[in-house]
PADONU-497927 format. One line per 8 residues: number of its first residue (from 1); their letters; for each residue x, y, z of C-alpha. Coordinates in steps of 0.2 Angstrom, whole numbers, plus 5000, padded with zeros to 4 digits. Example, Ala and Ser with C-alpha at 12.3 -4.5 7.8 and 13.67 -1.06 7.14 Angstrom:
BEGIN
1 = as = 5062,4978,5039 ~ 5068,4995,5036
This chain:
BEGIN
1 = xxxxxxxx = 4991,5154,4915 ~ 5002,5151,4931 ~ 4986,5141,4940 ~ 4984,5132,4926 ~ 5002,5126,4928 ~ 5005,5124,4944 ~ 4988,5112,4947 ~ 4993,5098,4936
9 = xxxxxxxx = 5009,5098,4942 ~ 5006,5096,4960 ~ 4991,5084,4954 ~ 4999,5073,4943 ~ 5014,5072,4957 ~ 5001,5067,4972 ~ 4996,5052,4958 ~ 5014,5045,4955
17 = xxxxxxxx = 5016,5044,4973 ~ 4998,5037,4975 ~ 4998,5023,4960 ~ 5018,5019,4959 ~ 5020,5002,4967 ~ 5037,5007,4974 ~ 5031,5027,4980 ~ 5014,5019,4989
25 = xxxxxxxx = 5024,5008,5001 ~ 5033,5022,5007 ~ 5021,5039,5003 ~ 5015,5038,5021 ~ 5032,5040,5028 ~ 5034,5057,5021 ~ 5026,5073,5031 ~ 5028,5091,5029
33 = xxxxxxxx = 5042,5098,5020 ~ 5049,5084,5013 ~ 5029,5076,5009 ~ 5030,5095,4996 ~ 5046,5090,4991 ~ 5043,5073,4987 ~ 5027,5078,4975 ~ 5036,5092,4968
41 = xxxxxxxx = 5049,5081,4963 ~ 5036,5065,4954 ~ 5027,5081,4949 ~ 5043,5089,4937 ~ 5048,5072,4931 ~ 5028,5071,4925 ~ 5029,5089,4919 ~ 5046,5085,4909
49 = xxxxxxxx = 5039,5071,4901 ~ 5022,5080,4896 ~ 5030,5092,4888 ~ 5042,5080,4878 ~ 5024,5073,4872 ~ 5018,5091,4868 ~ 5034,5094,4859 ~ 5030,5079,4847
57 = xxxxxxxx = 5013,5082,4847 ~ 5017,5101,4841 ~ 5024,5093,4825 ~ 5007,5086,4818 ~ 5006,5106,4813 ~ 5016,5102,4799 ~ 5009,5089,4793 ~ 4994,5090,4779
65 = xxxxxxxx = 4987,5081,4764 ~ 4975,5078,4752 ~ 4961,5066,4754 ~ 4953,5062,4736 ~ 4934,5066,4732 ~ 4919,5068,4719 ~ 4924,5088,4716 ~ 4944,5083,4717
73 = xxxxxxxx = 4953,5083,4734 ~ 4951,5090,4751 ~ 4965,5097,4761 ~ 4966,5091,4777 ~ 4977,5099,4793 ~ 4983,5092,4807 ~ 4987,5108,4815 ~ 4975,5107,4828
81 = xxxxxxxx = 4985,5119,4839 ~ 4981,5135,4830 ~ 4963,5134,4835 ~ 4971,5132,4853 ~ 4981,5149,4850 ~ 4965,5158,4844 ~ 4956,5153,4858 ~ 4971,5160,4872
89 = xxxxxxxx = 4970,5177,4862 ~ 4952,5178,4864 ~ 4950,5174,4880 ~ 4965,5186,4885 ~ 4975,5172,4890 ~ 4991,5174,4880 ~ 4996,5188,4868 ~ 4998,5186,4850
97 = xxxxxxxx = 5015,5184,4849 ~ 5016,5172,4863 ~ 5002,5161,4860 ~ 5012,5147,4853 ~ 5022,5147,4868 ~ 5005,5147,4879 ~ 4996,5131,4869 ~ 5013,5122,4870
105 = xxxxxxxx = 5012,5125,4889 ~ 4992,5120,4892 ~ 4995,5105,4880 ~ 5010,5100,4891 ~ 4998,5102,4908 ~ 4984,5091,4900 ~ 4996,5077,4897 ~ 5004,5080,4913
113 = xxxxxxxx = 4988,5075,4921 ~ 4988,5058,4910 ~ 5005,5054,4913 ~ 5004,5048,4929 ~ 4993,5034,4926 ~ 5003,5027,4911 ~ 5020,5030,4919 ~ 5012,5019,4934
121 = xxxxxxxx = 5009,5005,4923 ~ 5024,5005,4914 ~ 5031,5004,4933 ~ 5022,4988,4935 ~ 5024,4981,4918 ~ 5044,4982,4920 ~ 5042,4977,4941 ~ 5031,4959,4934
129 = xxxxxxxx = 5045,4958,4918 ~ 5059,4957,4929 ~ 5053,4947,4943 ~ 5042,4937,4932 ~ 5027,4938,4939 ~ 5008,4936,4934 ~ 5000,4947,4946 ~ 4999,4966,4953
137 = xxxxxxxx = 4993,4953,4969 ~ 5008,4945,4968 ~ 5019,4962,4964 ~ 5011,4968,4977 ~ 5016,4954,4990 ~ 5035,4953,4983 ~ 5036,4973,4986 ~ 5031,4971,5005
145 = xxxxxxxx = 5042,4959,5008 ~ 5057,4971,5004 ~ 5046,4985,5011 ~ 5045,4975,5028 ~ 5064,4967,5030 ~ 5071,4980,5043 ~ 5050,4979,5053 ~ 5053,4961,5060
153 = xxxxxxxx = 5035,4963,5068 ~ 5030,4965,5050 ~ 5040,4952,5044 ~ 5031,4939,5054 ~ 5015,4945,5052 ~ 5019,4941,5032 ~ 5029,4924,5035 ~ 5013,4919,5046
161 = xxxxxxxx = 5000,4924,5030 ~ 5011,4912,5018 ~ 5012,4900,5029 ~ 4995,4897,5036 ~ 4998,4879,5042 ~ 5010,4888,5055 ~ 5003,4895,5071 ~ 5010,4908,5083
169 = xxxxxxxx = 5006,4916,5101 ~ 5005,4932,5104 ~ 5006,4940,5118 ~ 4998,4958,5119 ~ 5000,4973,5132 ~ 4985,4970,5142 ~ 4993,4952,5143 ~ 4982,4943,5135
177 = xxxxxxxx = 4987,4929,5122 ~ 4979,4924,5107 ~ 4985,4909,5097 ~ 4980,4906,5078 ~ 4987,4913,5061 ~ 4988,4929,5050 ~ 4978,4931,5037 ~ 4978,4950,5032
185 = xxxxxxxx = 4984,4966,5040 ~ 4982,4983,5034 ~ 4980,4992,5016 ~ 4993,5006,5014 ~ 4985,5024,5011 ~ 4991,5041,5007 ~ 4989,5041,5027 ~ 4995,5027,5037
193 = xxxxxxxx = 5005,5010,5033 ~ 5003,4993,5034 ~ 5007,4991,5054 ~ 4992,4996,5060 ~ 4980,4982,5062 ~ 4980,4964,5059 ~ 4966,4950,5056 ~ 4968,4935,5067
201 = xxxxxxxx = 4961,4917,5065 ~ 4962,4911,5082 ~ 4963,4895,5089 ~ 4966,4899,5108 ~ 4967,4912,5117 ~ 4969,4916,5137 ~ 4980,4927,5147 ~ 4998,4928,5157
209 = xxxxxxxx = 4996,4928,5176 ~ 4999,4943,5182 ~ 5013,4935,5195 ~ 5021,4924,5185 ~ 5017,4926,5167 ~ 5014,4909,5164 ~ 5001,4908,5150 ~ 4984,4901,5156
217 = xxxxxxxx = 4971,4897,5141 ~ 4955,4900,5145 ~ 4945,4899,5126 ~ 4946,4885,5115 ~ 4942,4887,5096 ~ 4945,4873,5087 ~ 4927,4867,5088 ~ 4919,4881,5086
225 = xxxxxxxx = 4912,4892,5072 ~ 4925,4902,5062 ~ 4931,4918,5068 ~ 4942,4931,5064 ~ 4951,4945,5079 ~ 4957,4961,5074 ~ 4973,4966,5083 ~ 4984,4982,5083
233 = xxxxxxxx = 5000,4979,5080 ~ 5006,4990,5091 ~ 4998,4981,5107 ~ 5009,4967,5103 ~ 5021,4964,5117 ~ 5029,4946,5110 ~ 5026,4936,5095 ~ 5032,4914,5097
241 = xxxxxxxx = 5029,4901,5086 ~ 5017,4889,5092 ~ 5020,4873,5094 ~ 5005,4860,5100 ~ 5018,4845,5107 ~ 5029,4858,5119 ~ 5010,4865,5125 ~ 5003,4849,5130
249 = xxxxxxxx = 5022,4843,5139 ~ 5023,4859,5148 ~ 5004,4859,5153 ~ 5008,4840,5159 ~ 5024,4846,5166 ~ 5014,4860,5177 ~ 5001,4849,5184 ~ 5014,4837,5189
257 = xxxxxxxx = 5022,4850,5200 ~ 5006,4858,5209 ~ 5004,4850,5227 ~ 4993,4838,5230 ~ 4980,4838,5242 ~ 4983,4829,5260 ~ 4970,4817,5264 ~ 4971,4825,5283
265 = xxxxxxx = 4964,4839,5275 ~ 4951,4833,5266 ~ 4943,4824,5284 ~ 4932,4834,5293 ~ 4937,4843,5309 ~ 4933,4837,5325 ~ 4924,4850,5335
């Protein structure tokens, strides 16, 4: 009876966390003890409201009534749970006099199991009410925005995905510099956030010299087929917003200040 306890409630608690669009931000954060503590917890509250359901539910034993036929009436009984009981004593499961006690308790792990998935939705239904949204896609975006304001690598990542007309540089580890816009980066899962990888659409890309960093571009892709990088987020070395006028006047800029060539050292060498 214990087992049969204990596994819906650690279930139905590894579910909230999973299917909540508040707890599935954040359920990667969590690791050993405080990961148990943390499914324990969504796993009592599911456990406490399945058995409120049960306790309701335990009331339709009372309830009965007659349905009319040819021969006079039927009786017909709700109490379902009695069968329940019958079957714990049989199977050696529960005693007699505690098998009430045991079918309130199975009862109250099956709903713990559905629980989960209705309080979720609940979850989202109030989260769309009070922001007045249409969408779990645009929950889901308004959620991240919160859950990103204390990552600013994060939060420019997003600004550059809902404003795609805006292009930044970015300058990675192995200093090489891509320049285009955002237009995903990763799914949070039980295991790992959203700041692992991102998806690129580039429109140049080149690299610092190694001397004195100055950003050389060497790839062009504004003529060429669409494309899309993947990036990890944790080569980035500097992100800048990208702005085309300020590149072409410090590219003229540049070549103004390289030497020119002397025409004595063009001429051949006398011998």
């Amino acid at each position: 009876m214990g087992i049969l306890l204990l596994l819906p409630f650690l279930v139905s608690g590894y579910w909230i966390c999973l299917k909540h669009p508040r707890l599935a931000l954040s359920f990667h954060r969590y690791e050993g003890q405080l990961l148990y503590l943390l499914v324990a917890r969504e796993g009592i509250i599911c456990f406490l409201i399945a058995s409120v359901l049960s306790l309701l539910l335990g009331l339709l034993r009372y309830v009965s009534f007659t349905v009319p036929g040819c021969n006079g009436g039927y009786p017909v009984s709700l109490d379902y749970l009695s069968s329940l009981e019958a079957w714990l004593v049989d199977h050696q499961l529960s005693s007699v006099h505690n098998a009430d006690i045991g079918a309130f308790l199975v009862q109250a792990a099956v709903l713990c199991l559905v629980v989960p998935k209705f309080w979720a939705s609940f979850a989202e239904w109030r989260l769309k009410r009070t922001y007045n949204l249409g969408t779990r896609a645009e929950l889901d975006m308004l959620l991240l925005t919160h859950f990103v304001a204390s990552n600013p690598r994060l939060d420019l990542l997003l600004t550059s995905i809902r404003h795609p007309q805006n292009k930044y540089l970015f300058t990675m580890q192995d200093r090489k510099v891509y320049v285009g816009s955002v237009i995903s980066f990763g799914q949070v899962t039980e295991a790992q956030g959203v700041d692992q990888h991102f998806l690129l659409v580039p429109f140049l890309s080149g690299y610092r010299d190694k001397d004195t960093l100055q950003v050389e571009m060497t790839t062009d892709y504004a003529n060429g087929e669409y494309s899309v990088i993947m990036l990890a987020q944790e080569n980035i070395a500097s992100v800048m917003l990208w702005k085309q006028d300020v590149w072409e006047a410090f590219k003229t800029a540049r070549e103004a200040k390289k030497p020119k060539s002397r025409v004595k050292d063009s001429l051949p060498k006398r011998n």
